[in-house]
Residue frames as a rotation matrix with the C-alpha (Angstrom) as fourth column:
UNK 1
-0.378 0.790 -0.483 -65.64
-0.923 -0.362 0.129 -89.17
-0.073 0.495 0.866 15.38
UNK 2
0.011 0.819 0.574 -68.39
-0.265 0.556 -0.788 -91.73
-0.964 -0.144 0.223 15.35
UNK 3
-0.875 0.176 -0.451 -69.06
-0.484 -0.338 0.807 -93.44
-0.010 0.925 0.381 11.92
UNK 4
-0.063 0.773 0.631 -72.43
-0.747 0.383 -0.543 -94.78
-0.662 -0.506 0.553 11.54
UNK 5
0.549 -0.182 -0.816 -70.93
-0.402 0.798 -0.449 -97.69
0.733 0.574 0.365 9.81
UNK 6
0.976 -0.050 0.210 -68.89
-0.187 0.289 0.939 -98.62
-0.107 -0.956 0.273 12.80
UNK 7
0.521 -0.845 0.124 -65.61
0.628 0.280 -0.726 -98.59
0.579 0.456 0.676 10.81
UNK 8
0.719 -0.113 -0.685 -63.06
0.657 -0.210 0.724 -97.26
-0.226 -0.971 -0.076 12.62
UNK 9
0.872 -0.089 -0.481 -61.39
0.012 -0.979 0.203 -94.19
-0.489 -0.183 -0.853 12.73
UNK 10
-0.209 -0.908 0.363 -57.69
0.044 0.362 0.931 -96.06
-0.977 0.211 -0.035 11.68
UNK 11
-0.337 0.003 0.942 -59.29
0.736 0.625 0.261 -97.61
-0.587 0.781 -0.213 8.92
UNK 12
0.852 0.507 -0.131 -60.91
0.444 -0.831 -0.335 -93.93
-0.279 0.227 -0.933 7.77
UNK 13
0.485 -0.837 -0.254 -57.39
-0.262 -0.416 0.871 -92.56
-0.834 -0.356 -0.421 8.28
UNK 14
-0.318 -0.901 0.294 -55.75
-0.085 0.336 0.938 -94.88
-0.944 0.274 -0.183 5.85
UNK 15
0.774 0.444 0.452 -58.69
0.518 -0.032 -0.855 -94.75
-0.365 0.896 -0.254 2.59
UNK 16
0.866 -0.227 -0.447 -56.42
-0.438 -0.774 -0.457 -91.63
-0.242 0.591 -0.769 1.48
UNK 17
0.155 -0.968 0.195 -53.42
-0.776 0.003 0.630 -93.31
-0.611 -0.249 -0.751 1.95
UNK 18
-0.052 0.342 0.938 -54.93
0.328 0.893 -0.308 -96.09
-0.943 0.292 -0.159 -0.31
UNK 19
0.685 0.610 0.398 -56.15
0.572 -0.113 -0.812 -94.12
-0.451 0.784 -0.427 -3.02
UNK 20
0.517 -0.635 -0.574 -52.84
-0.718 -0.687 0.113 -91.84
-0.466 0.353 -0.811 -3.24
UNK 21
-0.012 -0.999 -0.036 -50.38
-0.602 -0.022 0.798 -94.94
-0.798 0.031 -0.601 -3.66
UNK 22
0.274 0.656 0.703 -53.45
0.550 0.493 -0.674 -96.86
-0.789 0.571 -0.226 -6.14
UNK 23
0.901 0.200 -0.385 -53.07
-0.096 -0.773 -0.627 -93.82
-0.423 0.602 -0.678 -8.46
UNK 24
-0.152 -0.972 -0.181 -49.13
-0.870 0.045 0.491 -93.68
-0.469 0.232 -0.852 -8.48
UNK 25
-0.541 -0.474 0.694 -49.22
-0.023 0.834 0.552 -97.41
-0.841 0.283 -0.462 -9.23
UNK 26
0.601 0.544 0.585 -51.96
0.623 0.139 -0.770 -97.33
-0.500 0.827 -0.256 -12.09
UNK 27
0.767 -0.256 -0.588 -49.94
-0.405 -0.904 -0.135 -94.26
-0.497 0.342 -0.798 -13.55
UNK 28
-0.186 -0.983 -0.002 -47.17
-0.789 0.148 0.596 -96.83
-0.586 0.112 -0.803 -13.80
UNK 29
-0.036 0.585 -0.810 -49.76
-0.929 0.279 0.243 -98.77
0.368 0.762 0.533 -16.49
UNK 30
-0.900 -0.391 -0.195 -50.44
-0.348 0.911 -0.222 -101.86
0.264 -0.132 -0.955 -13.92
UNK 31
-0.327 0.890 -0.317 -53.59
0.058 0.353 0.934 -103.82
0.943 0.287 -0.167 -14.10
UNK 32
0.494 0.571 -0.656 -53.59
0.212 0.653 0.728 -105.75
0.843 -0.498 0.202 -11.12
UNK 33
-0.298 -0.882 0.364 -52.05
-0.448 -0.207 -0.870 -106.08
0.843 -0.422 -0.334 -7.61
UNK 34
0.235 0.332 -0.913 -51.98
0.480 0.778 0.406 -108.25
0.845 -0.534 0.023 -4.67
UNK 35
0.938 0.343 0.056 -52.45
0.005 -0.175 0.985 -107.58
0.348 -0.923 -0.165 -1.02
UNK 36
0.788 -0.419 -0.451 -49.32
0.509 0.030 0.860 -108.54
-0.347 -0.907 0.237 -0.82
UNK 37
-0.088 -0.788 0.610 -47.55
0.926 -0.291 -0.242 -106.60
0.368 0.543 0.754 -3.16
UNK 38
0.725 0.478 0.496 -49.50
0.114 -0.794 0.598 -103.35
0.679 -0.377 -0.630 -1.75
UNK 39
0.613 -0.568 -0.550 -48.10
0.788 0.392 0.475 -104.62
-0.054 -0.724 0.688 1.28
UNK 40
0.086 -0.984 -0.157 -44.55
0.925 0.020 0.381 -104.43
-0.371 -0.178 0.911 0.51
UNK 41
-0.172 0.298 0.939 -45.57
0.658 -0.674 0.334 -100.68
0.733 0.676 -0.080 -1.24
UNK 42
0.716 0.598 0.361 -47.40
-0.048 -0.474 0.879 -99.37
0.697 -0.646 -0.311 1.64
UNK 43
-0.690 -0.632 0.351 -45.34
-0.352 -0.131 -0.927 -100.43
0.632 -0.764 -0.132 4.65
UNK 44
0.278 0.882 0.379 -48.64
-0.960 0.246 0.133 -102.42
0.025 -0.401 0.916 5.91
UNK 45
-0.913 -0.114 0.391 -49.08
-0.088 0.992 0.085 -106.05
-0.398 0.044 -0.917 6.23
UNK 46
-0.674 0.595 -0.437 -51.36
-0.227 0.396 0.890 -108.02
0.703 0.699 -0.132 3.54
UNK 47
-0.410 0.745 -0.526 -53.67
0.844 0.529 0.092 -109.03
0.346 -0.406 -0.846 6.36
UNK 48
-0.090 0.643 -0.761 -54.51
0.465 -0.648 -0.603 -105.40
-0.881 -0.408 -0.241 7.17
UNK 49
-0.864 0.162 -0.476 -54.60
-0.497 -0.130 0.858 -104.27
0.077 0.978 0.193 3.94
UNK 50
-0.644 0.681 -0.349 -57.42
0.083 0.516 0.853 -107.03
0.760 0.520 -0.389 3.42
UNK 51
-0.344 0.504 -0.792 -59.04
0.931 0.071 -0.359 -106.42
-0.125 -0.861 -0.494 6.62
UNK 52
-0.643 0.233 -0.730 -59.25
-0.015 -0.956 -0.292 -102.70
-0.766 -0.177 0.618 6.12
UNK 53
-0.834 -0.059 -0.548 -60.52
-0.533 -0.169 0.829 -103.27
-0.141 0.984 0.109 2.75
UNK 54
-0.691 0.633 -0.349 -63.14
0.401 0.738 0.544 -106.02
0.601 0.236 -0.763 3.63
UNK 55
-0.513 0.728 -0.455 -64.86
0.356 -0.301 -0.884 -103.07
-0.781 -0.616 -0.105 5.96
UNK 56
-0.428 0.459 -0.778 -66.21
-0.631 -0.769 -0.106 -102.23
-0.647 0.445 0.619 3.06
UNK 57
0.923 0.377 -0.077 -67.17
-0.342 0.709 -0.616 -105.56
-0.178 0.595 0.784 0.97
UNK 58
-0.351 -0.697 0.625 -63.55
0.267 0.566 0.780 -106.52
-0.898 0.440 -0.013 -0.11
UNK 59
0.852 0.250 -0.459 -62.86
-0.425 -0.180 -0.887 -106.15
-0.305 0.951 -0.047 -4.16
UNK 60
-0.398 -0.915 -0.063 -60.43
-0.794 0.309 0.524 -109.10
-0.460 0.259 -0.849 -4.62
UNK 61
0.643 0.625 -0.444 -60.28
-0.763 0.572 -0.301 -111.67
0.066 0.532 0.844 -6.05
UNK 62
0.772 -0.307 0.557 -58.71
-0.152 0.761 0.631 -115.11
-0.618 -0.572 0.540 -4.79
UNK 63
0.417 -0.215 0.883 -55.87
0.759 0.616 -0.209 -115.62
-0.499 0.758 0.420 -7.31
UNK 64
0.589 0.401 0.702 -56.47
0.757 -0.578 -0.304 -112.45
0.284 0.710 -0.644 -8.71
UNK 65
-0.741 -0.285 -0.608 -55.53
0.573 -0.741 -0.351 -109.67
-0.350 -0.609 0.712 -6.04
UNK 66
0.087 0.874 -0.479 -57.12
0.356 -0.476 -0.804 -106.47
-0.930 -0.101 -0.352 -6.95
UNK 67
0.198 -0.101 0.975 -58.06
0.844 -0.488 -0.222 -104.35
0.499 0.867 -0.011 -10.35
UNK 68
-0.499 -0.864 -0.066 -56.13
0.860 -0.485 -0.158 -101.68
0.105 -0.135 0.985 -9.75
UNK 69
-0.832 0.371 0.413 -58.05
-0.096 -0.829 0.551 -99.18
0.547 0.419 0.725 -11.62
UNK 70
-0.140 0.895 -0.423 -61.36
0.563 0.424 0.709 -100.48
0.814 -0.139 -0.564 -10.02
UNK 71
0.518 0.605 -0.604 -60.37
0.670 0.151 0.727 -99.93
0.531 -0.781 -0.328 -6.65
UNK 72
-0.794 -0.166 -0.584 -58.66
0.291 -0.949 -0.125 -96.55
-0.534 -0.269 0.802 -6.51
UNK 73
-0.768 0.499 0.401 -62.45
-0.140 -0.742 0.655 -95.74
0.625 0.447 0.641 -7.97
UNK 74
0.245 0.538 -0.807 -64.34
0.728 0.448 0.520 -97.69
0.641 -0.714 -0.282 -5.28
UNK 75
-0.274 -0.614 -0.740 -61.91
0.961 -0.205 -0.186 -96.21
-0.038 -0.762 0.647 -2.79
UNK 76
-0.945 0.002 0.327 -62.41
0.104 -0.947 0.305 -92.82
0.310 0.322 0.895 -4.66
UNK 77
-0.563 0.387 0.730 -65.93
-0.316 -0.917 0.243 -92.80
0.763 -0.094 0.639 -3.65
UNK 78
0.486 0.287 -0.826 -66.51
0.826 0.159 0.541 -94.66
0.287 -0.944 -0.160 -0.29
UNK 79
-0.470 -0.402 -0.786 -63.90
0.639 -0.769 0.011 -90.97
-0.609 -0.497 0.619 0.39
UNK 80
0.310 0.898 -0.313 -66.35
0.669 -0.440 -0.599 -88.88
-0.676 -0.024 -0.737 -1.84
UNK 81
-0.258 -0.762 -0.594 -64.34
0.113 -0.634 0.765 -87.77
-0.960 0.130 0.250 -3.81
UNK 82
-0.657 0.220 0.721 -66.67
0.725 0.447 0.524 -88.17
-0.207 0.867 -0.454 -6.99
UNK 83
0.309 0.877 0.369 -68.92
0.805 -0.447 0.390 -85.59
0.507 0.176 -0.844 -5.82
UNK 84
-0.430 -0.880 0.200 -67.07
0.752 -0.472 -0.460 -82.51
0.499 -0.047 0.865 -5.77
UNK 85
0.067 0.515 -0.855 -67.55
0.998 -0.029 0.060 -79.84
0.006 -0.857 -0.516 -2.76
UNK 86
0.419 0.144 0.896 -67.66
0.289 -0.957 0.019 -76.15
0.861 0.252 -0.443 -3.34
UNK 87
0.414 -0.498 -0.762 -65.07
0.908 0.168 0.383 -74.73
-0.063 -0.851 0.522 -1.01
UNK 88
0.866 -0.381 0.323 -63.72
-0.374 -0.924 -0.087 -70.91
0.332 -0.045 -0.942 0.26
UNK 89
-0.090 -0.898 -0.431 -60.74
0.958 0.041 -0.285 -70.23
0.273 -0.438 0.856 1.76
UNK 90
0.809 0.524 0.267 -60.17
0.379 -0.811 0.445 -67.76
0.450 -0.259 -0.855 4.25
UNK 91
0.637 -0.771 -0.002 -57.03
-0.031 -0.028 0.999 -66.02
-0.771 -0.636 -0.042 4.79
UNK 92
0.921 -0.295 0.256 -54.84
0.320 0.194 -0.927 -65.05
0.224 0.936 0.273 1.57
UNK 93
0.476 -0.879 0.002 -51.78
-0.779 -0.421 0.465 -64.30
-0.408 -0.223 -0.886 3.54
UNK 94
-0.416 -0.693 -0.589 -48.49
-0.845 0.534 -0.032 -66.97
0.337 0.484 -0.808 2.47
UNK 95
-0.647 0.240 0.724 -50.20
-0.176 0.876 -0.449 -70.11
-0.742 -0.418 -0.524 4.36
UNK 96
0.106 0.993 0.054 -53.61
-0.158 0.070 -0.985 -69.49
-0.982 0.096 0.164 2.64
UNK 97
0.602 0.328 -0.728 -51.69
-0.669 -0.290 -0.684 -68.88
-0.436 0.899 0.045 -0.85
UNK 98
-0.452 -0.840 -0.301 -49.78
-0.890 0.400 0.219 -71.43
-0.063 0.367 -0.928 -0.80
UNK 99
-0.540 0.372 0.755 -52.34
0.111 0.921 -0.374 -73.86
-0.834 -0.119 -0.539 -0.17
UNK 100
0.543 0.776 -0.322 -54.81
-0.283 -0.192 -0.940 -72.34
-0.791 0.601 0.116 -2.70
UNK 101
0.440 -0.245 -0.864 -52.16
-0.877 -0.325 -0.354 -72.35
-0.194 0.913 -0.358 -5.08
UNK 102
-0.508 -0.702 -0.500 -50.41
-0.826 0.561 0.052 -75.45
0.243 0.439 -0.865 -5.09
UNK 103
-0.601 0.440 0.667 -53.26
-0.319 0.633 -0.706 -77.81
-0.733 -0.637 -0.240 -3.28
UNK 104
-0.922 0.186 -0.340 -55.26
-0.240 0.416 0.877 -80.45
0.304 0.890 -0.339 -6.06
UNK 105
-0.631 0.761 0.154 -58.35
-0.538 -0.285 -0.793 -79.55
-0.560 -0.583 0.589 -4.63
UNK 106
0.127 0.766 -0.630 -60.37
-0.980 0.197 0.042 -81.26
0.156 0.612 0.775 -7.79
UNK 107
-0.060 -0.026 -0.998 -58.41
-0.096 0.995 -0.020 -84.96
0.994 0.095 -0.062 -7.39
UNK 108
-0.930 -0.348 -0.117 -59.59
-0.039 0.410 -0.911 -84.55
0.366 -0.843 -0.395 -4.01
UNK 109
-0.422 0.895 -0.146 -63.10
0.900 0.432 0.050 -84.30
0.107 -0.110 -0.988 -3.84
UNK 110
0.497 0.404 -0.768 -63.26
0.523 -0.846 -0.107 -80.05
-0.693 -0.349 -0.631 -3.96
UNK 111
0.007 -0.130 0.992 -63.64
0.968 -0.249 -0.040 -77.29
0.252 0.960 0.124 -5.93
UNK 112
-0.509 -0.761 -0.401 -62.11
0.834 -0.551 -0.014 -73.93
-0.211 -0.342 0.916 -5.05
UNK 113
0.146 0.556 0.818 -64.79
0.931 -0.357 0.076 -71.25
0.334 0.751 -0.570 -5.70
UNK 114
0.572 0.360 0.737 -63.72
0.181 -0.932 0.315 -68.19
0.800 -0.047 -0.598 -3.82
UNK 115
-0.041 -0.653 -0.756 -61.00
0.933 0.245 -0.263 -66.60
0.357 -0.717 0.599 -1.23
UNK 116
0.689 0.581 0.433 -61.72
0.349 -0.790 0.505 -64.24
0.635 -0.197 -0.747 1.08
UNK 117
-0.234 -0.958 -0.166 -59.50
0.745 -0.066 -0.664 -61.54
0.625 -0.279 0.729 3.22
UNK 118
0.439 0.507 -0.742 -59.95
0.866 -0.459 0.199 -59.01
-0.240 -0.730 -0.640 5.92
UNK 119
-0.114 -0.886 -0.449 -57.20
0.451 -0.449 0.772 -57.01
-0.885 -0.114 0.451 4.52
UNK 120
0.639 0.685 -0.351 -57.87
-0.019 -0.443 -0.897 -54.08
-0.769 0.579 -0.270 1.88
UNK 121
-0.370 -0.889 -0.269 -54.26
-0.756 0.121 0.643 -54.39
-0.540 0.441 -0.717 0.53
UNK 122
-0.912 -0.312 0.265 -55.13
-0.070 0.756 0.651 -57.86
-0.404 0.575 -0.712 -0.86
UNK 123
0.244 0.929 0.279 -58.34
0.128 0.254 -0.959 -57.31
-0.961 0.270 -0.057 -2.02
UNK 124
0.764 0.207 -0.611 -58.33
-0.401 -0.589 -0.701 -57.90
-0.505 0.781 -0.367 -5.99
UNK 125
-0.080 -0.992 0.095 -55.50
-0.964 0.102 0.245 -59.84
-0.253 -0.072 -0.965 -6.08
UNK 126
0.485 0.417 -0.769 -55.56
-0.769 0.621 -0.149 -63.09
0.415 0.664 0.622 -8.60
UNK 127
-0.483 -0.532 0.696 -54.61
-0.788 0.610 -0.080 -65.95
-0.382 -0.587 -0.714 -6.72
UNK 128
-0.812 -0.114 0.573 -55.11
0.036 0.969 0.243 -68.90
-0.583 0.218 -0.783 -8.90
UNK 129
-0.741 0.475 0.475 -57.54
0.430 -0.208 0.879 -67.61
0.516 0.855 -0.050 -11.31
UNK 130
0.583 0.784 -0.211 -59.56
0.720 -0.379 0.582 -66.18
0.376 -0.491 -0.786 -8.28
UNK 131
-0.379 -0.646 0.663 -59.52
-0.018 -0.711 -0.703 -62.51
0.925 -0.279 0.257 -7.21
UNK 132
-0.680 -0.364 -0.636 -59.22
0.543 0.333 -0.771 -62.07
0.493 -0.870 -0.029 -3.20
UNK 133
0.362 0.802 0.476 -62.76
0.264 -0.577 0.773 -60.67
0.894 -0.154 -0.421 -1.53
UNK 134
-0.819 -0.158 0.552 -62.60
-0.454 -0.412 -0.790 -58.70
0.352 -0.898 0.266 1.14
UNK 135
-0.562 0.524 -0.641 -65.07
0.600 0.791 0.121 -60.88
0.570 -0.316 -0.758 3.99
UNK 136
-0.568 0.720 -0.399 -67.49
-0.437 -0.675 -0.594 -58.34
-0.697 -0.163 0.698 3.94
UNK 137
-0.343 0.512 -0.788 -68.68
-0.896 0.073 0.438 -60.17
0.281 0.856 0.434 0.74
UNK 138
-0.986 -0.127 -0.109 -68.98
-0.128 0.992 -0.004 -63.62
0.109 0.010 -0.994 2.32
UNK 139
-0.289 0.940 0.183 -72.48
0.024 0.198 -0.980 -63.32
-0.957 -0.278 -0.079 3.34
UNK 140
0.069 0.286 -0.956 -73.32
-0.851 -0.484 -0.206 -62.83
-0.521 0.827 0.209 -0.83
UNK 141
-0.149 -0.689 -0.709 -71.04
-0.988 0.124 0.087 -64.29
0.028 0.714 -0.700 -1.97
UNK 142
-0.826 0.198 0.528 -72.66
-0.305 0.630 -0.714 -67.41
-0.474 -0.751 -0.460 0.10
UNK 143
0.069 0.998 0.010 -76.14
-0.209 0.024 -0.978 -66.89
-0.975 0.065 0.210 -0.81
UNK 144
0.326 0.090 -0.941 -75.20
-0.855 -0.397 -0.334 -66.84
-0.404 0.913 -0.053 -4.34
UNK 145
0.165 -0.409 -0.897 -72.71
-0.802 0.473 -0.364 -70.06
0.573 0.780 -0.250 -4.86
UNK 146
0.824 0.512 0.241 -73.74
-0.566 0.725 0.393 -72.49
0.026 -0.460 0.887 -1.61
UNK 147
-0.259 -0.896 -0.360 -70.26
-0.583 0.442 -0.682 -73.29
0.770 0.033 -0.637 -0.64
UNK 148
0.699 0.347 -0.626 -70.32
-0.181 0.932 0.314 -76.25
0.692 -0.106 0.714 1.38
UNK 149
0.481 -0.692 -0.539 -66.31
0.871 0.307 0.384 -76.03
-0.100 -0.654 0.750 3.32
UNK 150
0.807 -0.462 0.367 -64.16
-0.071 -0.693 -0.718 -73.66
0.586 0.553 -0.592 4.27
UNK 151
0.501 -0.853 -0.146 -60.48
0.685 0.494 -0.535 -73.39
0.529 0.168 0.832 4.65
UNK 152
0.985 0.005 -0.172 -59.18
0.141 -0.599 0.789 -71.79
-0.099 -0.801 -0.590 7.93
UNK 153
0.095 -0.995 0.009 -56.00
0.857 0.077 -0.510 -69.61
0.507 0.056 0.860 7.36
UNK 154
0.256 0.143 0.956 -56.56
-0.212 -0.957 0.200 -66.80
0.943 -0.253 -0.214 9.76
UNK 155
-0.786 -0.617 -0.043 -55.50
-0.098 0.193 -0.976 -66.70
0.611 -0.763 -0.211 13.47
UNK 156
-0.667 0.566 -0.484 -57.04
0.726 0.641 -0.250 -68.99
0.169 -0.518 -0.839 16.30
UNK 157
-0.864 0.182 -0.469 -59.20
0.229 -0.687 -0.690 -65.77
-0.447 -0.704 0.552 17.61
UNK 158
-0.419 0.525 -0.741 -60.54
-0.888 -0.406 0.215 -65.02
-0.188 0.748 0.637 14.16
UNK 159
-0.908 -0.109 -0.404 -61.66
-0.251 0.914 0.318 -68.98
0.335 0.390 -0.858 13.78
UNK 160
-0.918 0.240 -0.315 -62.99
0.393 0.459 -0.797 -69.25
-0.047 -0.856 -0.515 16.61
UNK 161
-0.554 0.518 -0.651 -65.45
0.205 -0.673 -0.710 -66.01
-0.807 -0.527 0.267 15.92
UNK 162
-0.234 0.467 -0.853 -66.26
-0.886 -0.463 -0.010 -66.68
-0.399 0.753 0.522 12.79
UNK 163
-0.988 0.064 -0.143 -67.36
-0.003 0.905 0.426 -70.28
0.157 0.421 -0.893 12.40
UNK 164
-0.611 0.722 -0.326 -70.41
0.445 -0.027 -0.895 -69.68
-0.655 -0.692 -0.305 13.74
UNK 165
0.054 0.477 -0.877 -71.45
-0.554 -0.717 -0.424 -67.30
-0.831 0.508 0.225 11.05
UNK 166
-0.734 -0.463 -0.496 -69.66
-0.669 0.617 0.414 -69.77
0.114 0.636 -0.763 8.56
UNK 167
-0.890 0.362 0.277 -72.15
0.406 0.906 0.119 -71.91
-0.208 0.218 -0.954 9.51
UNK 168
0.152 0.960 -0.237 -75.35
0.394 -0.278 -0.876 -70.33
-0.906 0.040 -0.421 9.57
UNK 169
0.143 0.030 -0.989 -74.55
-0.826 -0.547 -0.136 -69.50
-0.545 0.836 -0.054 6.28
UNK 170
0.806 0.283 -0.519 -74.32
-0.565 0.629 -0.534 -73.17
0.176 0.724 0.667 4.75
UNK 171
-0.128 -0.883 -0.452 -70.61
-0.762 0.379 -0.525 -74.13
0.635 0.277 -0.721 5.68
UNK 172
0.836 0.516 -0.186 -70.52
-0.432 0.829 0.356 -77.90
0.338 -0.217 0.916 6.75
UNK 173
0.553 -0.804 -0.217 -67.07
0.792 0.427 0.437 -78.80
-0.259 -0.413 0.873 7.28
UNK 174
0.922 -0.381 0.072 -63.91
-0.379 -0.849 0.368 -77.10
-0.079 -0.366 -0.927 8.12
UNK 175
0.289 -0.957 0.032 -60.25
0.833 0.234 -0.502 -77.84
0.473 0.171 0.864 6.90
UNK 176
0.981 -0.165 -0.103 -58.56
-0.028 -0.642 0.766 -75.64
-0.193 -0.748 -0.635 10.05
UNK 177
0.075 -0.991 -0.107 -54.88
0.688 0.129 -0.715 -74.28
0.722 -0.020 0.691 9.60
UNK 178
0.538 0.160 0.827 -55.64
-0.196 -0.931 0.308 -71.54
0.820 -0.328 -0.470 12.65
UNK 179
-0.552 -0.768 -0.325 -53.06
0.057 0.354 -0.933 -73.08
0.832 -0.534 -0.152 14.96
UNK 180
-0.476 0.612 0.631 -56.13
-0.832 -0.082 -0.548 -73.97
-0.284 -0.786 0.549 17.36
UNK 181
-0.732 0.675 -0.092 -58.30
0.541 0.659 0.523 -77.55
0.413 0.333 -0.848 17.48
UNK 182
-0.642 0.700 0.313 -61.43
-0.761 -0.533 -0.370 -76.09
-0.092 -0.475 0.875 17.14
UNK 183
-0.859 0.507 -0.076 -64.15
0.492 0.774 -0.399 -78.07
-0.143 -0.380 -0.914 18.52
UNK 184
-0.799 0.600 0.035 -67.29
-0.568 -0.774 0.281 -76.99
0.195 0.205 0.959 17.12
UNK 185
-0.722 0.633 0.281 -70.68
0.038 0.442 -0.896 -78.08
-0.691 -0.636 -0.343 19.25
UNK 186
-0.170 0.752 -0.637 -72.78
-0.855 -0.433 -0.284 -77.99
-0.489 0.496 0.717 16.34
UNK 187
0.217 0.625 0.750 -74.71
-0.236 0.779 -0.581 -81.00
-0.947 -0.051 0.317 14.84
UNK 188
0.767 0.102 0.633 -73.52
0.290 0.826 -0.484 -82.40
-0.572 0.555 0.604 11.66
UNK 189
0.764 -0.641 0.074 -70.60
-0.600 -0.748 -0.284 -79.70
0.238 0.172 -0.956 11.13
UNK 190
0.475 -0.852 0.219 -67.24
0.845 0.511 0.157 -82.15
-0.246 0.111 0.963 10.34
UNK 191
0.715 -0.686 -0.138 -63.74
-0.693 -0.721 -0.005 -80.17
-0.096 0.099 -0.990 11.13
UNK 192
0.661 -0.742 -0.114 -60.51
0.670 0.652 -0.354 -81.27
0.337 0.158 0.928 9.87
UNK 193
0.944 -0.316 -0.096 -57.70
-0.200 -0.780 0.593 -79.68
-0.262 -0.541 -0.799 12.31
UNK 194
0.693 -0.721 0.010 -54.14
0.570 0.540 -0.619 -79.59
0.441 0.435 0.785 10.84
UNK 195
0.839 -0.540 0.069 -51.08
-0.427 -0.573 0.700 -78.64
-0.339 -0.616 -0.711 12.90
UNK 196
0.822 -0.543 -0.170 -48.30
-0.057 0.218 -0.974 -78.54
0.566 0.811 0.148 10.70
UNK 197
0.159 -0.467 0.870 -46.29
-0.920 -0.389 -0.040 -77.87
0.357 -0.794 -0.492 13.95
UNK 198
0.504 0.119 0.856 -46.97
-0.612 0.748 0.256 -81.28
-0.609 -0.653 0.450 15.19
UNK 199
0.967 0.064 0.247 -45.92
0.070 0.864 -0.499 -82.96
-0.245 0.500 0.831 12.21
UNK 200
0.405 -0.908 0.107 -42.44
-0.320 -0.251 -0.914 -81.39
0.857 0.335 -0.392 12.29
UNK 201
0.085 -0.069 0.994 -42.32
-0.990 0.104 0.092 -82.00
-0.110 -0.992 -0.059 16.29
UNK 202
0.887 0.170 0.429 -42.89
-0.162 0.985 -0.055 -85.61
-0.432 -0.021 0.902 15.01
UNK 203
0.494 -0.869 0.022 -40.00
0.738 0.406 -0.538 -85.83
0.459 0.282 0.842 12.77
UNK 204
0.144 -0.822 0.551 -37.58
-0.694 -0.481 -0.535 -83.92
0.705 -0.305 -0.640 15.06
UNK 205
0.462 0.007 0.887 -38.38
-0.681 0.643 0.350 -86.90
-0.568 -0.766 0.302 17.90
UNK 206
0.840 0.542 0.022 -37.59
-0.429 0.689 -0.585 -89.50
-0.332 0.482 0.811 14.95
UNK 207
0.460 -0.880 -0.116 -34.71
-0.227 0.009 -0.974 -88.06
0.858 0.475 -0.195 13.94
UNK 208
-0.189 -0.555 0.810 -33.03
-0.958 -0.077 -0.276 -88.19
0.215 -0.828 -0.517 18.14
UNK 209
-0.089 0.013 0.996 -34.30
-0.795 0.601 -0.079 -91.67
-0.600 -0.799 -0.043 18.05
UNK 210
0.410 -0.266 -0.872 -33.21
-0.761 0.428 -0.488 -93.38
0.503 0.864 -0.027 14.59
């Protein structure tokens, strides 16, 4: 993906990773911190740390290092997370409920508002304080509360055949779990493809080569 800042994809990559281990450390009631403590935190080096950090303006201070608290809120919204995103979820089988249920959708910049199923069995069914629609309602259910993302837990076929409609109906970005990278040709439509698969493939190589 292109930003039209010119920042680069790496440095995009690592914001979350910034703002997750900011939190943990403020939690642990510290003010301040230096590039190079981070550092030795992160598994980074203090000179990318300050490089990644000065694509945006930099928020140290010579001497100083960083406010802590400041800049896991900076960080918090150069990733947007201040302005929270009305989000479905499709798919309420064990993937779909396990994410609904146990995902912190609010300290991430989204706000669960509705899960939808093809299946009459699960219609009605409270899944985190929301009952399961049957996606016959989505076109309403749309018009009515202007979600903004939705959450792909349905198989690659179904994904594929129903983004389209997903958009023309308001959805802007896509968090994909449909074992499939879907490439969608559509102007300003941002997908996020996750393949838990890969990330286990990764640590099985790690482990044969410790």
């Amino acid at each position: 993906m292109n930003h039209p800042s010119g920042i680069s994809e790496l440095v995009i990559n690592r914001l979350p990773r910034y703002y997750r281990f900011l939190g943990e450390i403020m939690g642990e009631g510290n003010a301040r911190i230096s590039s190079r403590e981070l550092s030795e935190r992160m598994g980074l080096t203090a000179s990318q740390i300050r490089q990644d950090l000065n694509c945006f303006g930099g928020f140290g201070q010579q001497g100083y290092g960083y406010n802590i608290e400041q800049l896991h809120s900076e960080i918090g919204k150069i990733l947007g997370l201040d302005q929270p995103k009305k989000a479905i979820l499709i798919g309420a089988g064990n993937l779909g409920r396990a994410i609904a249920t146990h995902m912190a959708f609010e300290s991430r910049g989204f706000r669960l508002i509705g899960i939808f199923d093809k299946k009459e069995a699960l219609k009605g069914q409270i899944i985190k304080g929301l009952p399961v629609r049957s996606v016959e309602d989505l076109d309403d259910f749309c018009r009515e509360n202007l979600p903004t993302c939705a959450i792909l837990c349905i198989p690659k076929g179904e994904a594929e055949e129903l983004c389209g409609t997903l958009i023309a109906r308001g959805i802007e970005g896509f968090w994909n779990f449909s074992h499939c990278d879907l490439t969608l040709k559509y102007p300003g439509i941002v997908v996020e493809n996750v393949h838990l698969g890969d990330s286990l493939a990764k640590l099985s190589y790690n482990i044969k080569n410790k």
